[in-house]
C-alpha positions as CSV (number, residue, x, y, z in Angstrom):
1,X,22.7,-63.3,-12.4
2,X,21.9,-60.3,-14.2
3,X,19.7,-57.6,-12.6
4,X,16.9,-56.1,-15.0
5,X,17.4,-52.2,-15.4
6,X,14.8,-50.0,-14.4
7,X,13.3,-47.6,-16.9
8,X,13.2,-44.1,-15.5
9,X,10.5,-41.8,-16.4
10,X,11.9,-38.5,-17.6
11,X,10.6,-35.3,-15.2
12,X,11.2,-31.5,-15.7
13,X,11.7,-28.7,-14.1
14,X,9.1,-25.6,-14.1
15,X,10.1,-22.2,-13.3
16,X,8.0,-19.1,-13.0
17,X,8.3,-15.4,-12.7
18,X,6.0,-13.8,-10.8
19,X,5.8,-10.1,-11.8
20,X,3.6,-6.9,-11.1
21,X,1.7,-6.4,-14.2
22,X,3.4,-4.3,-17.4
23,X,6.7,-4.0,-15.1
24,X,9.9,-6.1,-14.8
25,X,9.0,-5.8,-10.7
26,X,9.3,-9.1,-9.2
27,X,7.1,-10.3,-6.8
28,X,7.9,-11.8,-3.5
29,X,5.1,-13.6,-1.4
30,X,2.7,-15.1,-3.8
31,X,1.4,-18.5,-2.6
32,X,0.8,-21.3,-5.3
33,X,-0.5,-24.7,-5.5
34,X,0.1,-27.3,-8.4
35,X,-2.8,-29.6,-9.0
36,X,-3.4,-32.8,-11.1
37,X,-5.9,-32.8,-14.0
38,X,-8.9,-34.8,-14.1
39,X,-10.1,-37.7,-16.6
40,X,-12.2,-34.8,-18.1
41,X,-8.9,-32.2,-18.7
42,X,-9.7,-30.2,-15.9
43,X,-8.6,-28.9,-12.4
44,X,-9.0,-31.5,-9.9
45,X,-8.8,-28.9,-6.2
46,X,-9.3,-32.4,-4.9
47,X,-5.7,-33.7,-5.8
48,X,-3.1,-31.0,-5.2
49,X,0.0,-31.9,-5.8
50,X,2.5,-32.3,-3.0
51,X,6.0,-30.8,-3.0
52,X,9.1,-30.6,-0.9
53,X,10.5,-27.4,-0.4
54,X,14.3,-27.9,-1.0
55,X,15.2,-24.1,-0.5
56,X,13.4,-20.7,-0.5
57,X,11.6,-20.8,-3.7
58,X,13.1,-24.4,-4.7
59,X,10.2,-27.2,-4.3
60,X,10.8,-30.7,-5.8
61,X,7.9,-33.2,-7.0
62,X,7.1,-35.3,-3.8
63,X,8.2,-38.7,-4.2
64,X,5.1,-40.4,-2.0
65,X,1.9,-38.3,-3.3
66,X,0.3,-40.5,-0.5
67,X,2.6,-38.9,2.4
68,X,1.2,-37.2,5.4
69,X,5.1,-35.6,6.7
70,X,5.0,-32.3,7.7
71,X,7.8,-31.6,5.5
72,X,5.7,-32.6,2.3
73,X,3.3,-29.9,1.4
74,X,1.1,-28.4,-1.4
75,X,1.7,-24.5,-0.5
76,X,4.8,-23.0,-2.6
77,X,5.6,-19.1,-2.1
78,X,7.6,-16.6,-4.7
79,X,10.8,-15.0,-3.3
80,X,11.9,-11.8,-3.6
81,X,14.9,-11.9,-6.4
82,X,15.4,-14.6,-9.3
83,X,16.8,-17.4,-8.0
84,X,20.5,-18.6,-8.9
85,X,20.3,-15.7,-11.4
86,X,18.3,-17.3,-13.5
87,X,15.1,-15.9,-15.1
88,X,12.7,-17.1,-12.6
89,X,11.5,-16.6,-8.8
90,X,9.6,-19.6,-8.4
91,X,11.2,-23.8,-9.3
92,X,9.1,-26.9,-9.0
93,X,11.5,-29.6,-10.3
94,X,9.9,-33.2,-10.8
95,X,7.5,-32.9,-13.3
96,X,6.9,-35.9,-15.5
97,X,4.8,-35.7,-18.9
98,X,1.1,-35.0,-18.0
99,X,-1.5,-32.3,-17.5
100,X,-1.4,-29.7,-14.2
101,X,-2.6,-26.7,-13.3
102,X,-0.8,-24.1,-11.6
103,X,-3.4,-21.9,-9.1
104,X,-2.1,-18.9,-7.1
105,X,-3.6,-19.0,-3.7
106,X,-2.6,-16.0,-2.1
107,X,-1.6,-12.4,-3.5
108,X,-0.1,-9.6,-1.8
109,X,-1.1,-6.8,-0.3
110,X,-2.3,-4.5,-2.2
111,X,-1.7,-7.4,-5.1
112,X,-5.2,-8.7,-7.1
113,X,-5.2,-12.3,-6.8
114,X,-4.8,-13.8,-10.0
115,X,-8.0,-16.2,-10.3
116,X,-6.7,-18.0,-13.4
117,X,-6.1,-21.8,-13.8
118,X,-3.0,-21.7,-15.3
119,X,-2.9,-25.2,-17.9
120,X,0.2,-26.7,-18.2
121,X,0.6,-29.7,-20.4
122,X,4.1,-31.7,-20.6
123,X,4.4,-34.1,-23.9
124,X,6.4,-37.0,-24.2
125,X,10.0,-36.8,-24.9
126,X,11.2,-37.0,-28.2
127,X,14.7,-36.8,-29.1
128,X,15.9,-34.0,-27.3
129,X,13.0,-31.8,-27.4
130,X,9.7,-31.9,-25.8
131,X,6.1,-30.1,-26.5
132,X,4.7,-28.3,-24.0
133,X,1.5,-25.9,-23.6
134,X,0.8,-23.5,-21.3
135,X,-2.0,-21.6,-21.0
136,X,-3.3,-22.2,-24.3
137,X,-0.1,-21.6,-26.3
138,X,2.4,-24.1,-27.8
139,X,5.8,-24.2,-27.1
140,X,9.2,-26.5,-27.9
141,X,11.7,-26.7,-25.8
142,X,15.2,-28.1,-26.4
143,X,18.1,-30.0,-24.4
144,X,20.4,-27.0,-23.2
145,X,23.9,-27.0,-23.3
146,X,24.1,-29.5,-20.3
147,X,21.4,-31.9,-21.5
148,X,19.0,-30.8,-19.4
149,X,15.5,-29.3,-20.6
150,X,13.9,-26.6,-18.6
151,X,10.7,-24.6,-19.6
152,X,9.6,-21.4,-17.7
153,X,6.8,-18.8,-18.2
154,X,5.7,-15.2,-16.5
155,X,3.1,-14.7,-14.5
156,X,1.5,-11.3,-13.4
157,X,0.0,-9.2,-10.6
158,X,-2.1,-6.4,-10.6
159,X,-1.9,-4.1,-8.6
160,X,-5.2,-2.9,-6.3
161,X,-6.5,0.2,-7.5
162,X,-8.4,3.0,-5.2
163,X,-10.5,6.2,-6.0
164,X,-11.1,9.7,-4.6
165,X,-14.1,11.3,-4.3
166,X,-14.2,15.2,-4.1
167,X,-17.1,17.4,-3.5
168,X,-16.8,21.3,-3.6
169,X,-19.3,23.2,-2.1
170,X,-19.5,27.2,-1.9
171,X,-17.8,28.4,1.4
172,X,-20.6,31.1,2.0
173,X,-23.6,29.0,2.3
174,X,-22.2,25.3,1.8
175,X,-24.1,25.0,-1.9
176,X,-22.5,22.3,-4.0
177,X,-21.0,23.8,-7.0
178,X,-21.2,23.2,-10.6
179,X,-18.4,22.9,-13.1
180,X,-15.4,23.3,-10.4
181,X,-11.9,22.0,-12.1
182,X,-9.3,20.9,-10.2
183,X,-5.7,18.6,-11.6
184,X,-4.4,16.0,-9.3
185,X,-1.0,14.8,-8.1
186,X,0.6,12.4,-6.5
187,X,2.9,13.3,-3.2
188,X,5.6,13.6,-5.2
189,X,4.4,16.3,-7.7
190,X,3.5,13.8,-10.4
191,X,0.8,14.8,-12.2
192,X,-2.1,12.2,-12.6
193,X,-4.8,13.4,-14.0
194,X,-5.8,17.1,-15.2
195,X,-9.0,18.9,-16.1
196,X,-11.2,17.0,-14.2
197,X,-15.0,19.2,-13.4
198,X,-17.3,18.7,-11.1
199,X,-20.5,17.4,-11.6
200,X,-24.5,18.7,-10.8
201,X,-23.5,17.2,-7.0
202,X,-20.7,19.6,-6.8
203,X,-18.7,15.9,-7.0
204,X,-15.8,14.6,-9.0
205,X,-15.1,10.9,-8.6
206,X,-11.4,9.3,-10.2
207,X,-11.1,5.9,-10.4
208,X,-8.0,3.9,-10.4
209,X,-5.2,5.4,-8.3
């Protein structure tokens, strides 16, 4: 008797770096969520995707999408250095040809939450390369040196930004005052900004610290 061999459906691996904004900092903490694409092509919050966390910052593809095991969850957190030093701080593994989207749920402190839905679209396998498109832009990727394809992409944070707001006002009869300048520094002695003048108010207001 001979037993019919199964077919296996090919699946990738996605790694992200999650990084402050116009800096090689990476950043530890930020909670994401994977979700599946509707008929329409877009974000369906209704079916994340469900993931089992195989070691800090390692998730895999959930075999039973359907599973209600503690262990198999939808919430997958950034660590703190790239993992296996490789060029990412966040692996999902698992991934077969389709359309996701990739949502962060939770930013740092002091960290803007990035809002966007981040598109990723996996193409069918062909040959030893396969087409993929993320956020927009197209990409090939190629079997690596141990036949293996793997696909990764950055993603940033901003950082929160605050403001000061200065008044001057004469210190013989507390009248606001006109045309005051003043330079500001950080604690350190860094300079940050220079020239700045009061206004009518007697105020000078600088936006992002």
């Amino acid at each position: 008797t001979t037993t019919p061999s199964e077919a296996k459906t090919p699946t990738y691996p996605l790694d992200i770096l999650k990084i402050k904004k116009d800096t090689e900092e990476i950043l530890a903490g930020a909670h994401f969520t994977l979700y599946a694409s509707t008929t329409a092509g877009v974000i369906d919050e209704s079916k994340p995707i469900k993931v089992t966390k195989v070691a800090d910052g390692k998730y895999s593809y959930a075999a039973d999408q359907t599973s209600t095991d503690p262990s198999v969850i939808t919430d997958m957190v950034t660590v703190a250095s790239k993992i296996e030093g490789q060029g990412y701080n966040l692996h999902i593994n698992g991934l077969a040809a389709g359309t996701y989207y990739l949502k962060e749920t939770k930013a740092l402190n002091d960290y803007v939450l990035d809002a966007a839905e981040h598109k990723l679209v996996i193409g069918e396998k062909e040959s030893d390369r396969v087409q993929v498109q993320f956020d927009g832009r197209d990409y090939t990727f190629s079997l690596d040196e141990n036949g293996t394809l793997n696909f990764g992409f950055t993603i940033t944070n901003e950082a929160k930004r605050g403001s000061v707001l200065l008044k001057k006002v004469s210190s013989e009869d507390a009248q606001t005052l006109e045309g005051a300048e003043f330079s500001l520094y950080k604690a350190d002695g860094e300079l940050v900004a220079q020239g700045l003048k009061t206004d009518a108010q007697g105020q000078i207001r600088f936006d992002y610290l």
